[in-house]
C-alpha positions in Angstrom: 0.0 0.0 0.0 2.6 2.3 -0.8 1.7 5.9 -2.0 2.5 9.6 -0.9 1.6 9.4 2.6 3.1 6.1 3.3 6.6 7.3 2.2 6.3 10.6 3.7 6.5 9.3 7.0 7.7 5.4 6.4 4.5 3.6 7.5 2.8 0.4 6.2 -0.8 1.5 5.7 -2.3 5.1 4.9 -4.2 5.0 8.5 -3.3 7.8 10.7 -4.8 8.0 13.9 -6.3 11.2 15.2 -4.7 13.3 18.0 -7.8 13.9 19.6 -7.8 15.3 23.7 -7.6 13.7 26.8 -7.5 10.5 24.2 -4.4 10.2 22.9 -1.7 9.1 25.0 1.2 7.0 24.5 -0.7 3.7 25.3 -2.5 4.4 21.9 -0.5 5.9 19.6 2.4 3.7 20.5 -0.5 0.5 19.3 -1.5 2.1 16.4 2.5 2.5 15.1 3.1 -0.9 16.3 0.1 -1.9 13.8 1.3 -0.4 10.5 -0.2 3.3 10.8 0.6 6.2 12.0 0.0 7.1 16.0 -0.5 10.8 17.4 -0.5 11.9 20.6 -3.1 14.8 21.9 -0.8 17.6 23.1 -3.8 19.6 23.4 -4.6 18.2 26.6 -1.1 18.1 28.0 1.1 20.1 30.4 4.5 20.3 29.0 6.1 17.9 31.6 3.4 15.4 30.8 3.6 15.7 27.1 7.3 15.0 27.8 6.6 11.9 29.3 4.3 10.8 27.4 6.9 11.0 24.1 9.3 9.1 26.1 7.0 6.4 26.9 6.0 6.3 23.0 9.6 6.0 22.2 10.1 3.2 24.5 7.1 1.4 23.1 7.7 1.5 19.2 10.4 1.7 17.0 8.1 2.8 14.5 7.4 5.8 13.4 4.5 8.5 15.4 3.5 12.0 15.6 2.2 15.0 17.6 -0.9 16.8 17.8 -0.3 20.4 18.5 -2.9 22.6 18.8 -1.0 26.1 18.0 -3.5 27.9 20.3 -2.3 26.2 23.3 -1.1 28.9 25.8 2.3 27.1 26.2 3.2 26.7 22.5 6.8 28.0 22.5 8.0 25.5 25.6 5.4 22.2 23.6 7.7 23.3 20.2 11.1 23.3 22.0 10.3 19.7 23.8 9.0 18.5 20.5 12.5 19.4 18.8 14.6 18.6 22.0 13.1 15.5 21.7 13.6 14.7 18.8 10.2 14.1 17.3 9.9 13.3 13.6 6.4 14.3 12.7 4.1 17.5 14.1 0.9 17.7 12.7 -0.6 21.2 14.1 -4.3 22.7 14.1 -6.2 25.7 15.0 -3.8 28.7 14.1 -2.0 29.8 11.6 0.6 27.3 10.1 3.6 29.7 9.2 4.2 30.5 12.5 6.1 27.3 13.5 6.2 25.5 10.2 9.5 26.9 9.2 11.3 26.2 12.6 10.0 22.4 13.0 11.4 22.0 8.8 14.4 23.3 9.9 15.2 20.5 12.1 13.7 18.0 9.9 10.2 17.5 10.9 7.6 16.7 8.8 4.7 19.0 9.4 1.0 18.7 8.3 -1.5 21.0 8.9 -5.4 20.5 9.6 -7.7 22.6 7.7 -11.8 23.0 7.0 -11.3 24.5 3.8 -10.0 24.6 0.2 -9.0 28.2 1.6 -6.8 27.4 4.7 -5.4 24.5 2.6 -4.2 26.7 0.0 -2.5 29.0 2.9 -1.0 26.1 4.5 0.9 24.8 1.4 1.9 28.5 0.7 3.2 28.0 4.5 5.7 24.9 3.3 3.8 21.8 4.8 4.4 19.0 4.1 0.5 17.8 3.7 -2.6 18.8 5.0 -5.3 16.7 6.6 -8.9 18.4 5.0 -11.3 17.6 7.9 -15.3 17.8 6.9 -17.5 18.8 10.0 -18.9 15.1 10.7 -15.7 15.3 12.4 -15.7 15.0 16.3 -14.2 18.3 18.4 -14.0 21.3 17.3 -15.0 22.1 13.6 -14.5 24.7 10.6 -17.4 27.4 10.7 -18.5 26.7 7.1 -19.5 23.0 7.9 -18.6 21.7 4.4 -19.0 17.8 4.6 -15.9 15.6 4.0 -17.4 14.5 1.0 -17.9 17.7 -0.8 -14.8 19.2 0.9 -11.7 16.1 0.2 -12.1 16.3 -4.4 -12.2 20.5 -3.6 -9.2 20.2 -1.7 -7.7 17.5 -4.2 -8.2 20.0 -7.3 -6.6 23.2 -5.6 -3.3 21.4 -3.7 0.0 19.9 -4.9 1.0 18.2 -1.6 -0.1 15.1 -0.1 -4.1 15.0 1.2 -5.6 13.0 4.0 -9.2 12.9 4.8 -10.9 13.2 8.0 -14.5 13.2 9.3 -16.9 10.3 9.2 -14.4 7.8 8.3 -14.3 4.5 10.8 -14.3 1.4 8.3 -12.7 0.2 5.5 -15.7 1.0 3.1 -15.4 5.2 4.8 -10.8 5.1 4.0 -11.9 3.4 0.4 -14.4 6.1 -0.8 -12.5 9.0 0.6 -9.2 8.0 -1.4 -11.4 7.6 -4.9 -12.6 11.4 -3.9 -8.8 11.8 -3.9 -7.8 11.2 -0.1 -4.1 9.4 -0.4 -4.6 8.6 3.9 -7.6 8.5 5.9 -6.8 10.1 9.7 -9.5 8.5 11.9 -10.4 9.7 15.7 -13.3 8.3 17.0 -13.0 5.4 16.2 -10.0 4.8 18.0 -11.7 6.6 21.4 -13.3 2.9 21.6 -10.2 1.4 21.5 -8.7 -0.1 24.8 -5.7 1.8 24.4 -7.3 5.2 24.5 -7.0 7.2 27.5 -10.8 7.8 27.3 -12.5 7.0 30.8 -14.7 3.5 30.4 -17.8 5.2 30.8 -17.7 7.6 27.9 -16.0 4.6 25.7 -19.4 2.9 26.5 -21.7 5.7 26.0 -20.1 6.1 22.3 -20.5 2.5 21.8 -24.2 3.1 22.3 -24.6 6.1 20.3 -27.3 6.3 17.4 -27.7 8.4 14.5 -28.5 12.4 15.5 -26.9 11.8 19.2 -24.3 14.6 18.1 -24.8 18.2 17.0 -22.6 21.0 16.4 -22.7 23.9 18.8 -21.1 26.6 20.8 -20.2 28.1 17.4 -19.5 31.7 18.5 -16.8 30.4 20.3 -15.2 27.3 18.8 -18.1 25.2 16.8 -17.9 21.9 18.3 -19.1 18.8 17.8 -20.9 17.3 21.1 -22.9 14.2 22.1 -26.0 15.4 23.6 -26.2 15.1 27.3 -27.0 17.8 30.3 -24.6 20.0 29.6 -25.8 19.8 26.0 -29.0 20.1 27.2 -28.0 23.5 29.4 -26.4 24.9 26.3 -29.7 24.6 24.6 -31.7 26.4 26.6 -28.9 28.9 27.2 -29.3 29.8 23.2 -33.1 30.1 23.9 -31.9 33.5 25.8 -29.9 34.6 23.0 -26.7 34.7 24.7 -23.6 37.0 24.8 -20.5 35.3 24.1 -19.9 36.0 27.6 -22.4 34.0 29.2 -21.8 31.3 26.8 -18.3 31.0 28.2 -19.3 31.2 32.1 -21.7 28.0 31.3 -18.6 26.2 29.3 -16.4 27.0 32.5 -13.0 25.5 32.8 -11.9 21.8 32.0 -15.5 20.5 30.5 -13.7 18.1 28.4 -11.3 16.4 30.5 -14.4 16.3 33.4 -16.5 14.4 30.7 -14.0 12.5 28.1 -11.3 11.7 30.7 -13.2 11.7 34.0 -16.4 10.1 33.0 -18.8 12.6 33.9 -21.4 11.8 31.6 -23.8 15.0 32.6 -22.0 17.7 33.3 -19.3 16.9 31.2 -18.2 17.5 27.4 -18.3 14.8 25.0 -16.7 15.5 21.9 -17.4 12.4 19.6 -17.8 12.7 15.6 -21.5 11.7 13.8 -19.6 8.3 13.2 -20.3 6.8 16.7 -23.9 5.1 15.1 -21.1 2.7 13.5 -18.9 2.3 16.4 -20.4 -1.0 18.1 -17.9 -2.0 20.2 -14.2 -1.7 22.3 -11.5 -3.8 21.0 -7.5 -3.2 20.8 -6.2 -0.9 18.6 -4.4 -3.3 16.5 -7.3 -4.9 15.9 -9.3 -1.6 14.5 -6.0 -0.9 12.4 -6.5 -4.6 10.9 -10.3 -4.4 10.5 -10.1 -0.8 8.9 -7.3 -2.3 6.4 -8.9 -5.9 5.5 -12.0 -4.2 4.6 -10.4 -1.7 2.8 -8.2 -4.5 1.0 -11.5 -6.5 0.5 -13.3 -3.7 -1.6 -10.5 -1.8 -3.3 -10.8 -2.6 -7.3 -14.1 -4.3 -6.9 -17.7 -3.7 -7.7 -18.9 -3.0 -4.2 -22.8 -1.6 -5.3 
């Protein structure tokens, strides 16, 4: 399965997993290497010191190749870049900010970089910016979301016409079938999160691994778009956000109901009411927890299965 992707960062498949918060520790991304893809751990949820340990742990665990997620909003950006090149990390793939402002630096001490975008626009700005590829993420996606809320199917062949660098696909994809139709639309890799919160290896907290599990169709909704649109399933926070919009809210108050450290309370700590639950509208096909490997290997025969035959 050798394309772009696969040579850019020396992997077996064209499977990258997601670095999604309070997910994505070591435990996972070091299983997900081990299986032939491409592992990345959250930094968005990470003190410096524990991001620290959390590489060295990685590096211990696989001699294979893995990545970091690095939000560039994160209030302690400059000391998360310096780790990441003291380090000596290979691959950065950063999000929410503006890719030329540590693009450069990172490529100067050979580290491939990829950017996450929502739009044909942004990808076009982070290629001017020298990265290496760009995941296009479509707003099925779990987490936080572009504004415009342009599907991954519409949004991956727009991407694929404007770009010369490598493309990977995210939002909605959790199978084989999902990786297979976004690289015809002209994926060349698939990055898939939610998914890989039910795997045993995640750093999710059991109860929210379960409540995915039994997720249906319509249990997610984007919201909270005025500050950061995000992608939730409904619970009573949900709920309390609802009736907050009823009001017709300042940004202000929306933020005094968000609070402090919603996400780690519900995706880490299991708070299944008052917490935040950031899943993508793929959970209706998430039926069950199973090792990572083993979602790496599903993903991949299925993929293998379909690829080059008539599959209607």
């Amino acid at each position: 399965m050798q394309n772009k992707i696969t040579k850019l960062f020396g992997i077996e498949y064209p499977l990258i997993q997601a670095g999604m918060i309070w997910n994505s520790g070591w435990r996972l991304a070091s299983a997900v290497s081990n299986a032939g893809g491409l592992g990345l751990l959250g930094a968005g949820s990470m003190y410096p010191e524990v991001l620290r340990e959390h590489i060295l742990k990685c590096q211990a665990a696989t001699d294979k190749p893995f990545g970091v997620n690095v939000p560039m909003l994160y209030p302690n950006i400059e000391e998360i870049i310096q780790l990441i090149i003291e380090l000596d990390v290979k691959i950065v793939f950063t999000s929410a900010g503006n890719p030329k402002t540590h693009t450069q630096r990172l490529k100067e001490h050979g580290i491939i970089v990829v950017h996450v975008v929502s739009s044909v626009k942004f990808a076009l700005k982070a290629q001017e910016a020298g990265v290496d590829a760009v995941v296009a993420e479509g707003f099925e996606a779990g987490g936080h979301n572009g504004r415009d809320e342009t599907t991954t199917f519409t949004l991956i062949p727009m991407v694929k016409e404007a770009i010369a660098i490598p493309l990977i696909a995210a939002g909605g994809i959790a199978t084989g079938r999902g990786m297979l139709a976004a690289m015809i639309l002209g994926a060349d890799a698939v990055q898939v999160g939610s998914r890989f919160v039910t795997s045993e290896e995640s750093s999710a907290h059991r109860a929210f691994k379960d409540l995915v599990v039994s997720a249906k169709e319509g249990d997610t909704l984007l919201t909270l778009k005025e500050l950061a649109p995000v992608r939730l399933l409904k619970n009573k926070f949900f709920d309390d956000v609802m009736e907050l919009y009823t009001k017709n809210p300042s940004k202000e108050e929306l933020i005094e109901l968000l609070g402090r450290a919603r996400a780690k309370k519900g995706m880490f700590e299991g708070d299944l009411v008052e917490g935040e639950l950031e899943i993508g509208q793929i959970a209706g096909l998430i039926h069950d927890i199973k090792p990572a490997a083993a979602i790496v290997e599903e993903i991949i025969a299925e993929f293998e299965s379909l690829n080059g035959k008539k599959i209607y």
